[in-house]
N, C-alpha and C positions, 0 to 999 in steps of 0.2 A: 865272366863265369859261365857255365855251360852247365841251364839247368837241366835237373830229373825229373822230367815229365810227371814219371811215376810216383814223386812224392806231392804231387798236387790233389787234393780228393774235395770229389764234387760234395755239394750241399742238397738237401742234408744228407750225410753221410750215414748211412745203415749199417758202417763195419762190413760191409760186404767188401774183400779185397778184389774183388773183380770188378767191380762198379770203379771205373775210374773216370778221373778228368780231363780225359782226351780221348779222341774216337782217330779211325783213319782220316777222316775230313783233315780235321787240325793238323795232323800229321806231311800229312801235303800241302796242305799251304804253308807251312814254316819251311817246307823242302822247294817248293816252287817260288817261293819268295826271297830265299835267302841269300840268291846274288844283288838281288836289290834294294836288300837292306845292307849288304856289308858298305860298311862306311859309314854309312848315316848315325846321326845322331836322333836321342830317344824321341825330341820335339820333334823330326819328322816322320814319325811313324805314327799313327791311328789305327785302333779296331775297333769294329762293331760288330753286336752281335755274339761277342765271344761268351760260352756258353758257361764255362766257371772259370773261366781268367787264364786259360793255358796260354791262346796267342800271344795277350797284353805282355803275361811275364816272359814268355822264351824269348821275346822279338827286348825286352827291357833289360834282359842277362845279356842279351847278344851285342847291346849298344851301350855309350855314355851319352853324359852331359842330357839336362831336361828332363821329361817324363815321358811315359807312352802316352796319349789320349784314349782315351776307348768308351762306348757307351753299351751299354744291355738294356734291354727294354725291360728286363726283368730284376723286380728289386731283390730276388736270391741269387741272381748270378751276380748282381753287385756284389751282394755280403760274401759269397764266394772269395770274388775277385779279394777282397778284402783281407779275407781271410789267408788265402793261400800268399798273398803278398805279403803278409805278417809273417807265416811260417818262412818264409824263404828270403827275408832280409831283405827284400825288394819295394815295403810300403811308401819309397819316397821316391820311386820307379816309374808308379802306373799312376794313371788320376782319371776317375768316373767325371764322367759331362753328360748333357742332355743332349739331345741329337738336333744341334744348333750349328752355327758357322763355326764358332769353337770348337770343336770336337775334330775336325779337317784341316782347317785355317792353315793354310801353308802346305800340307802334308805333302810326300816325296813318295810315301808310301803306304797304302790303305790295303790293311786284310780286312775280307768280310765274311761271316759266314752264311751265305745267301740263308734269307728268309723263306719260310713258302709260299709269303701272299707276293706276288707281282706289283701291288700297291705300295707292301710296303719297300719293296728292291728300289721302287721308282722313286719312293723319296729319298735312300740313303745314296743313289747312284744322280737325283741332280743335284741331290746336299754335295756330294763329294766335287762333282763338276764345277759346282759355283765358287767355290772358296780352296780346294788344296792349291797346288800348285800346279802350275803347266804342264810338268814334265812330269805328274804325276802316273804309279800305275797301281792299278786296281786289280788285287787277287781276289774275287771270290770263289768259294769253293763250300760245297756240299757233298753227301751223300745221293749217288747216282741216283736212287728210287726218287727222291726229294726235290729233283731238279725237270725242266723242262725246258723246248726249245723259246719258249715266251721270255725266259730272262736271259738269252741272250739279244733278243729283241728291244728289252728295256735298257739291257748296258749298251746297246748300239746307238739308241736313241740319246745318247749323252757320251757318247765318245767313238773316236773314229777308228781306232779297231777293234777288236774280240776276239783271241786267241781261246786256244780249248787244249788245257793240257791232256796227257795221256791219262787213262782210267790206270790206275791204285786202288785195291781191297775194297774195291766197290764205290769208290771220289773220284771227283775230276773237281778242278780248279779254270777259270775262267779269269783271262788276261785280258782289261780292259786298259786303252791307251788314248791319250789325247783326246781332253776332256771339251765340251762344247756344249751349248743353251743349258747349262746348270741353270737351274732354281731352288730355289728355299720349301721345303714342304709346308705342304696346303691342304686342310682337310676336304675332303667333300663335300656335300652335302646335299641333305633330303629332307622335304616335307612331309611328312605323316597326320595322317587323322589315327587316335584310337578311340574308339569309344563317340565322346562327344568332344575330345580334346583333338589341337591340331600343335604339332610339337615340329620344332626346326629340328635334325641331327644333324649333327658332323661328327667326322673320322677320319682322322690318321691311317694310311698304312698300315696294315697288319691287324689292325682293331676287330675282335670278332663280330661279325655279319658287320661289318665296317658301317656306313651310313646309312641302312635299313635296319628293320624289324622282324627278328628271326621270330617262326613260329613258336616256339616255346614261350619267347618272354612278352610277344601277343599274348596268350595266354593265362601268362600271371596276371599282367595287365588290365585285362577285360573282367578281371576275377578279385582284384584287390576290395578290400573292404570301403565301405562307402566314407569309413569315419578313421582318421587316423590321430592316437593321441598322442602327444607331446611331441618330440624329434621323429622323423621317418629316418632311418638307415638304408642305404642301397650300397650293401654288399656286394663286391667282383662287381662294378659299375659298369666296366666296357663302356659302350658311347657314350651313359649315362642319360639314354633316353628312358628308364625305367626310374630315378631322383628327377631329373625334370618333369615328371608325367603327373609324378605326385604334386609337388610344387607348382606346377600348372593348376590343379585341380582343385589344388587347398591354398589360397592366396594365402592363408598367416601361418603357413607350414614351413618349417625347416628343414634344410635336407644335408644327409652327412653322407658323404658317399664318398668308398676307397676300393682302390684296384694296385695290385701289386705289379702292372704293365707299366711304364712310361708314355706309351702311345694312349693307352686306353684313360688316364689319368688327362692328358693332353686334348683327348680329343670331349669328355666328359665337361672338363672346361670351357670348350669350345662352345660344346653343345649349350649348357649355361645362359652363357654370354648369348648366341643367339636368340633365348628366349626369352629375355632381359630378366633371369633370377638368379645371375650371380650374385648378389647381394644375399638371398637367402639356401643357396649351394654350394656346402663347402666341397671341396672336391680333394683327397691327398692321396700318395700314394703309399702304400702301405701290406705290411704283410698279415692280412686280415684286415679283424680291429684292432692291433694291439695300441693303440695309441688313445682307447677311448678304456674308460675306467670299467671295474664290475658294475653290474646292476646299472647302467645311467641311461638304457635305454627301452623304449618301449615295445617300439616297431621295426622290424628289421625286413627287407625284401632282397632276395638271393634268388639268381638263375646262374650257379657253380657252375666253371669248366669242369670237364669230366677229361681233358687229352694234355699230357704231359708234352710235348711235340708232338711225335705222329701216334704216341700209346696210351692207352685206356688208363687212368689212372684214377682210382674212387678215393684214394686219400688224401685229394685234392679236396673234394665234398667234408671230408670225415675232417678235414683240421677247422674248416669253414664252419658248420656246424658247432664244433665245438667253441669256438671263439666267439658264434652268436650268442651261444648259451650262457658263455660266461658272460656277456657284455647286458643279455637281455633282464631287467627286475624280474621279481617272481610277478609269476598272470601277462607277462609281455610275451611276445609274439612274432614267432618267425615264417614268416613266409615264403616259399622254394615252392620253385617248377624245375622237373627232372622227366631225362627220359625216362618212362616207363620201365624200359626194361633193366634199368639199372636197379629199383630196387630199393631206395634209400630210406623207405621209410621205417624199418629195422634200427638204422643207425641214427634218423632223426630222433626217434622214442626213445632210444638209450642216452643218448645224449643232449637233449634239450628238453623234450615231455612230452604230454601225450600228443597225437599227430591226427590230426580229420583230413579226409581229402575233401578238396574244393570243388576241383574239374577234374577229368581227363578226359581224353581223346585216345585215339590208338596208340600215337606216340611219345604223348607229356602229359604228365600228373604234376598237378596241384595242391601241396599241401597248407597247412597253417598246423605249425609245434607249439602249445602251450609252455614257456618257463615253469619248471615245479618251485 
């Protein structure tokens, strides 16, 4: 079958008909790939990366026999993928995996949609080299502004050529061949002192401020209350040096900490485990809290992404927020550091209660929201 691009719609979906589930990128990689997938069947095909499920399904229409593999680091581009493979008769097509030797294993043919960290290109480029297959070839492909001469440096470094398709509507696509010193991704990692604590991180690829300590969540950090009651929450975890810091500090302290990234969930674990308190850190991945009930928590700590990919987007903060509030008892207490200029504490007072600042600085404020 020869799907309609056009009837795929991203998550969540605004009713906006212009907001759709393919950009030029996609569009060229399905066109620069497509002599190399005719033939094949669905088990040898792999995506990653794919941003609401367009590659997984056109490359699933275009082929029989097996599934596509594909992984998103994002658990809405999953439910996307999910989604749009329900609408389109295609849910026994695709199949989500974590970004492991399965998700490649044999592959003949891998689309990507190049990442923008470099870190994380290098793990999904010696993931691919270790485990597809020999003959495999590698289409990555982005938007021109989003790309840089660095990842072709990275696909060099694990396969012996690099082709550079012609520029389209502002994309170009990157022909990687002949794959060579694959490995398995490996977090990082870094020592920290905060305060009077000293904390191992680690990070996956793409993880923000990956195995260091950005200056905002320093911040919160240095600012957190002396006394934490019942469960601690660390909300949007990333490395989860912010649930280890507390759990460091509070030996009979529990720490529930979720992130809707796959890497950042991964590397959160990691971080854990280095500190020997996985035993009192749970770590899941998840969209918000939803997985934790009303009112059952006390204390929650949040440093919200504010950038959708490369855009500004505050209703990332504003769904976060809200889910704190629902999750937090009344008299419990949220904790957020935010750039300054964004402004948030409008939307914290409306949506969770009243709000004191802690700290700021020129560029991060510190609040604490009381539950009403």
């Amino acid at each position: 079958m020869t799907l309609d691009l056009d009837a795929l719609r991203p998550f969540p979906d605004a009713g906006d008909p212009d907001h759709r589930a393919h950009d030029a990128a996609d569009r060229l990689l399905l066109d620069e790939s497509a002599d190399a997938r005719r033939g094949l069947a669905r088990h040898e095909i792999a995506v990653i990366g794919d941003t609401f499920g367009t590659l997984a399904l056109a490359c699933a229409s275009d082929a029989t026999d097996g599934v596509v593999r594909v992984h998103q680091d994002s658990l809405g581009g999953e439910r996307t993928l999910t989604a749009n493979a329900r609408s389109t008769g295609l849910e026994a097509s695709v199949e989500s995996l974590p970004l492991d030797a399965e998700v490649v294993r044999g592959a003949r043919v891998v689309l990507v949609r190049l990442p923008r960290s470099l870190e994380a290109l290098r793990d999904v480029a010696g993931l691919i080299a270790a485990h597809a297959a020999p003959d495999v070839v590698v289409f990555a492909g982005g938007r021109i502004k989003h790309m840089s001469l660095g990842m072709n440096d990275v696909l060099r470094a694990h396969f012996d050529t690099v082709d550079v398709s012609h520029a389209r509507q502002k994309s170009r696509v990157l022909i990687a061949r002949g794959p060579h010193d694959g490995r398995d991704p490996e977090p990082s990692a870094a020592r920290l002192r905060i305060g009077d604590t000293d904390v191992e991180v680690r990070a996956f690829g793409g993880v923000f401020a990956g195995a260091t300590l950005d200056i905002g969540t320093r911040l919160l950090l240095e600012n957190l209350p002396e006394t934490i009651p019942g469960q601690a929450v660390d909300l949007a975890c990333g490395n989860g040096v912010v649930g280890a810091t507390l759990a460091l500090r509070h030996p009979g302290l529990r720490v529930y900490a979720s992130d809707e990234s796959a890497a950042a969930v991964a590397s959160a674990r990691a971080t854990a485990a280095a500190n020997g308190i996985a035993d009192r850190m749970t770590v899941v991945r998840d969209d918000a809290l939803s997985t934790l009930p009303d009112a059952s928590a006390s204390f929650i700590a949040l440093n919200p992404p504010f950038h959708r990919g490369a855009a500004i987007d505050e209703t990332i903060a504003r769904h976060l927020f809200a889910d704190a509030a629902r999750v937090l008892r009344p008299g419990g207490e949220l904790w957020t550091v935010w750039n300054s200029a964004l402004r948030y504490r409008p939307s914290l007072e409306k949506l969770v209660g009243p709000t004191r600042q802690i700290a700021r600085t020129p560029k991060f404020t510190v609040t604490a929201s009381t539950r009403r």
